[in-house]
C-alpha positions as CSV (number, residue, x, y, z in Angstrom):
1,X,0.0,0.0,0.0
2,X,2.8,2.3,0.9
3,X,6.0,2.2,-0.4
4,X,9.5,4.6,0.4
5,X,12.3,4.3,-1.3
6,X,15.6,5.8,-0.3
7,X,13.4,9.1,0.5
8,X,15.7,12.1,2.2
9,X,14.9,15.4,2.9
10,X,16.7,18.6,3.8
11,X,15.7,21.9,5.5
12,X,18.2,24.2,3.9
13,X,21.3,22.4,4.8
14,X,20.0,20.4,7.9
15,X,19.4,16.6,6.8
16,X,16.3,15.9,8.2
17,X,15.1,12.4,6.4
18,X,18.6,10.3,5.3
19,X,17.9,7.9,2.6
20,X,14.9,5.9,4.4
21,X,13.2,2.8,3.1
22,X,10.2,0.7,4.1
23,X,6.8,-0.3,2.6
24,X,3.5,-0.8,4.8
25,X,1.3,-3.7,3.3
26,X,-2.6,-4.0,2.6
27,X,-4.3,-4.3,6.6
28,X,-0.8,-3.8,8.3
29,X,-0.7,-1.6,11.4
30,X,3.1,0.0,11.2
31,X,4.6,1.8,14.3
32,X,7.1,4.4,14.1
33,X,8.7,5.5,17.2
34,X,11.8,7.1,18.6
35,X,13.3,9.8,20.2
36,X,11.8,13.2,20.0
37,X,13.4,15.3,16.0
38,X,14.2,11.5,14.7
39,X,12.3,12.5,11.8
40,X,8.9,10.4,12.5
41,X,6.5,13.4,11.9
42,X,8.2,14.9,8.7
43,X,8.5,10.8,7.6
44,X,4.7,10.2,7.9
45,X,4.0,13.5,6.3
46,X,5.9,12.8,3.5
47,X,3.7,9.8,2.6
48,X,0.8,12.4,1.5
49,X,2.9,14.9,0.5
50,X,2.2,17.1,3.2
51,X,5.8,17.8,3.7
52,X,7.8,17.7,0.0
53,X,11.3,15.8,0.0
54,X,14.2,16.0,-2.3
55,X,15.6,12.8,-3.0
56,X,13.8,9.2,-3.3
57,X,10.6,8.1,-4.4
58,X,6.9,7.3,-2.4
59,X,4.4,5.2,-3.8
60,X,0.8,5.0,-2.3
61,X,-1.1,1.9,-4.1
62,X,0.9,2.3,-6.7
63,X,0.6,6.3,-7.6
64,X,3.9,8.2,-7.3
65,X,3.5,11.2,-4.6
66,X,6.6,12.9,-5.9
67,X,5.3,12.8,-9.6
68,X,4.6,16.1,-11.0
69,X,1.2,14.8,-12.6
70,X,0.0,13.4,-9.8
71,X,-3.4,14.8,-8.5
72,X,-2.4,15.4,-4.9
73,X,-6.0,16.5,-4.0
74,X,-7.3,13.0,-5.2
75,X,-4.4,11.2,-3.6
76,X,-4.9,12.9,0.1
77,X,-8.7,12.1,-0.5
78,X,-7.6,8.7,0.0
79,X,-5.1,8.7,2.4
80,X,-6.7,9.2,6.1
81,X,-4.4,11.8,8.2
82,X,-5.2,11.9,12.1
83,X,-3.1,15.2,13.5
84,X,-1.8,15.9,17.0
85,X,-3.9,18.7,17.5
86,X,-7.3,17.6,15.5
87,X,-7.5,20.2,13.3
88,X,-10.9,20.6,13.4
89,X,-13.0,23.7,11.9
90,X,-13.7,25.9,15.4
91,X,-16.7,27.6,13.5
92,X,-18.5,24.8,11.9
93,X,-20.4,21.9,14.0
94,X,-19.1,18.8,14.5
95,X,-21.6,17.0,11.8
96,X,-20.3,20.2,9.2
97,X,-16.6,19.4,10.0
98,X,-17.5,15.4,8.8
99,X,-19.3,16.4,5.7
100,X,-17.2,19.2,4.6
101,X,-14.3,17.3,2.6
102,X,-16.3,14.7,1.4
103,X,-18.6,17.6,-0.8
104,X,-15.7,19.7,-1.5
105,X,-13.3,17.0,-2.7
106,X,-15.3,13.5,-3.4
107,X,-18.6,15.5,-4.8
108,X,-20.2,13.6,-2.7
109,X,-24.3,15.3,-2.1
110,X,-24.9,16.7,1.4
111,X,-27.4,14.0,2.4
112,X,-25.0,11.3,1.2
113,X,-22.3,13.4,3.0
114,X,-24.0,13.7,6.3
115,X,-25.1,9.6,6.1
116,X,-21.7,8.6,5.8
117,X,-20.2,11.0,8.2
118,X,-22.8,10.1,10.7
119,X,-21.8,6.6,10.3
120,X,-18.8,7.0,11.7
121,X,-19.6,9.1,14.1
122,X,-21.5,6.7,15.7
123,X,-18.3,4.0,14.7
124,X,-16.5,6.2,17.0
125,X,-19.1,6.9,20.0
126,X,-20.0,10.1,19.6
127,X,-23.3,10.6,17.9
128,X,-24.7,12.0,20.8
129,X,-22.7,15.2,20.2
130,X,-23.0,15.6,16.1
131,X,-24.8,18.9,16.7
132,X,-22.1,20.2,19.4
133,X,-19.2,22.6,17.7
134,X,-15.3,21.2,18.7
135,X,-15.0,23.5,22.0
136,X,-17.6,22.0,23.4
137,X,-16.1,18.7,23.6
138,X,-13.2,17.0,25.4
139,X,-9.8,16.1,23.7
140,X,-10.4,12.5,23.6
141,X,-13.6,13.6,21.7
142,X,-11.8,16.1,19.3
143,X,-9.6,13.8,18.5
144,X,-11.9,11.0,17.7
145,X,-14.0,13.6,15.7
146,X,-11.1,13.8,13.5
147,X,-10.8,10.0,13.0
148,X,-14.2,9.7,12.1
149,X,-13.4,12.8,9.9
150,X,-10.7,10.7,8.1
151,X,-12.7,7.5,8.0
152,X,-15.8,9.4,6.4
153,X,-13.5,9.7,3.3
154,X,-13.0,5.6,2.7
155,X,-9.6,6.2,3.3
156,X,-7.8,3.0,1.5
157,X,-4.5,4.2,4.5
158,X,-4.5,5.7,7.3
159,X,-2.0,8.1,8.6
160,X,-1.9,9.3,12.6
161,X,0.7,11.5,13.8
162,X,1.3,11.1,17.6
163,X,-2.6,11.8,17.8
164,X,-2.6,11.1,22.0
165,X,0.3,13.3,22.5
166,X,-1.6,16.7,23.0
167,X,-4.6,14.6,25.0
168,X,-4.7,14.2,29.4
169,X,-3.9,11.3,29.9
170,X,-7.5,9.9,31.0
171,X,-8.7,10.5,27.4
172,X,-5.6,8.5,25.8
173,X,-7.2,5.4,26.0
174,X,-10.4,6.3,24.0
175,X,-8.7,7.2,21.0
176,X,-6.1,4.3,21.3
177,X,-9.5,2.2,21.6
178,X,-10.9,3.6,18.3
179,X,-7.4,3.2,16.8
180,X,-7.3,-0.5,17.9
181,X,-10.9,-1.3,16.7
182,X,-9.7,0.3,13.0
183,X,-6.4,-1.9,13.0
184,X,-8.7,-4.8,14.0
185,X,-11.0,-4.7,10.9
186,X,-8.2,-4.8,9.1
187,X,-7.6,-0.9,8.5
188,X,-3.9,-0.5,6.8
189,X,-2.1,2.1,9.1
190,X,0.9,4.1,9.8
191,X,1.2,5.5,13.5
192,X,3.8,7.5,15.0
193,X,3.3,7.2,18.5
194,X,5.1,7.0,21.8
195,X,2.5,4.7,23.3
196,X,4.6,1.9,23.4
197,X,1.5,-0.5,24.6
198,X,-0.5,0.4,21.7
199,X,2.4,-0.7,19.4
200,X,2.8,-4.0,21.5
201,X,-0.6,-4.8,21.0
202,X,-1.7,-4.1,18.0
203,X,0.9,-3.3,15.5
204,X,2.4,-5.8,13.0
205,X,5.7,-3.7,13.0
206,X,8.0,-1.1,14.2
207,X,10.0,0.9,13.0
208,X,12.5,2.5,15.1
209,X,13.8,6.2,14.0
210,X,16.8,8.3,14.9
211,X,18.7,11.5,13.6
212,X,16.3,11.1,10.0
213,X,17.5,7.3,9.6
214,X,15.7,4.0,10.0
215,X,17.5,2.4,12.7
216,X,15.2,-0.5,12.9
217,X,12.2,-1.9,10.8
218,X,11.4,-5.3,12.6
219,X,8.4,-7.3,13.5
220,X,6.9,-6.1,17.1
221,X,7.7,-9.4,18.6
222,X,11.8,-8.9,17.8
223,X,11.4,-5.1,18.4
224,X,9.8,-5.7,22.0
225,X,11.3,-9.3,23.1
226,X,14.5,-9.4,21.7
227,X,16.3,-6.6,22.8
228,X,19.9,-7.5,23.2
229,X,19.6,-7.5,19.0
230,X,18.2,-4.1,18.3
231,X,21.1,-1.0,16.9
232,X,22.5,-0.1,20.4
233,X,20.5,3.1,20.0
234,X,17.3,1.0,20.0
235,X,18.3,-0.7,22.9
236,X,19.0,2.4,24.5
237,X,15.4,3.7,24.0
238,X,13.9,0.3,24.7
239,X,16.1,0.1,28.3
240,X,14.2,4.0,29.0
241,X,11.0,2.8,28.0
242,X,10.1,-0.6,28.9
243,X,11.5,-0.5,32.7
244,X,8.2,1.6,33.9
């Protein structure tokens, strides 16, 4: 579904992405993690061209994101993006901000618009508050507001970018349980996170990030119980994170 290919990136002359390759298959849930400016935001934002790179190539089923006659617009219709901070429309209700994209960039009628986003509103447990407007609700709820947003477009990937970082910590575990019902059903996603029991229990793989490089791409199980055979800087973040 996704593909990366020797992709780097540079701001000015600071090397923020260096040569880094991986591929995220059809229904498989992808962790990134590391340490905080490893790259894992500007990575995942490359994938929908969100943030432009210089070198290497991305494919998303098939359709080059770095190809000049590539129809971004289309592209991003079908790649789901879950933000840290929501990114919701302050102004417009919570049932506008669902229906919004899908008439502006699927053409989709407002009656068909609002079915489908009410859909997964309800998907993610929040029907009760489709007339509210987002300052009306908690975090947790913003945030899952957005996901329904991103669902509401039959996203064939979906993209989160540390989306419980910005939440209390109470209202973590109703978006990771929204994120775990998606990867469940079989939803093909990329997460960067720092959850690290989210990635233990639901993701396929990991992919450990440091300084712009891909230090490690392994499956969870030899990410998490092996250790003594990660890069030492791997092992170094695993010795921080997995003794609380």
């Amino acid at each position: 579904m996704i593909e990366i290919h020797n992709v780097s990136k540079w701001y000015g002359s600071f090397q923020v992405l260096a040569d880094c390759t991986t591929s995220v298959n059809k229904g498989e849930v992808v962790v990134v993690c590391g340490p905080s400016g490893s790259g894992k935001s500007t990575l995942i934002k490359t994938v929908n061209a969100l943030e432009p790179f210089q070198k290497g190539e991305i494919l998303v089923d098939g359709v080059s994101v770095n190809d000049p006659k590539t129809n971004l617009p289309r592209l991003r219709s079908r790649v789901g993006m879950v933000f840290q901070h929501f990114e919701l429309f302050p102004h417009l209700s919570v049932t506008e901000n669902l229906t919004l994209a899908q008439t502006k960039v699927l053409g989709r009628s407002t009656d068909e618009a609002k079915v489908r986003g009410l859909k997964m509103l309800d998907r993610v447990g929040l029907m009760a508050h489709k007339d509210k407007f987002p300052g009306q609700l908690s975090g947790g709820q913003q945030q899952r507001v957005a996901i329904a947003r991103a669902l509401s477009m039959d996203p064939i990937v979906m993209l989160f970018d540390e989306p419980t970082s910005a939440l209390d910590p109470e209202m973590v575990g109703e978006v990771l349980d929204v994120m775990v019902q998606l990867a469940n059903e079989g939803m093909t996603m990329m997460c960067v996170t720092h959850e690290m029991g989210f990635a233990r229990k639901v993701s396929h793989r990991v992919i450990f990030m440091d300084q712009g490089r891909i230090l490690e791409d392994c499956a969870k199980d030899d990410f998490f119980g092996q250790p003594e055979a990660r890069t030492p800087r791997a092992k170094e973040f695993l010795s921080k994170i997995l003794q609380h």
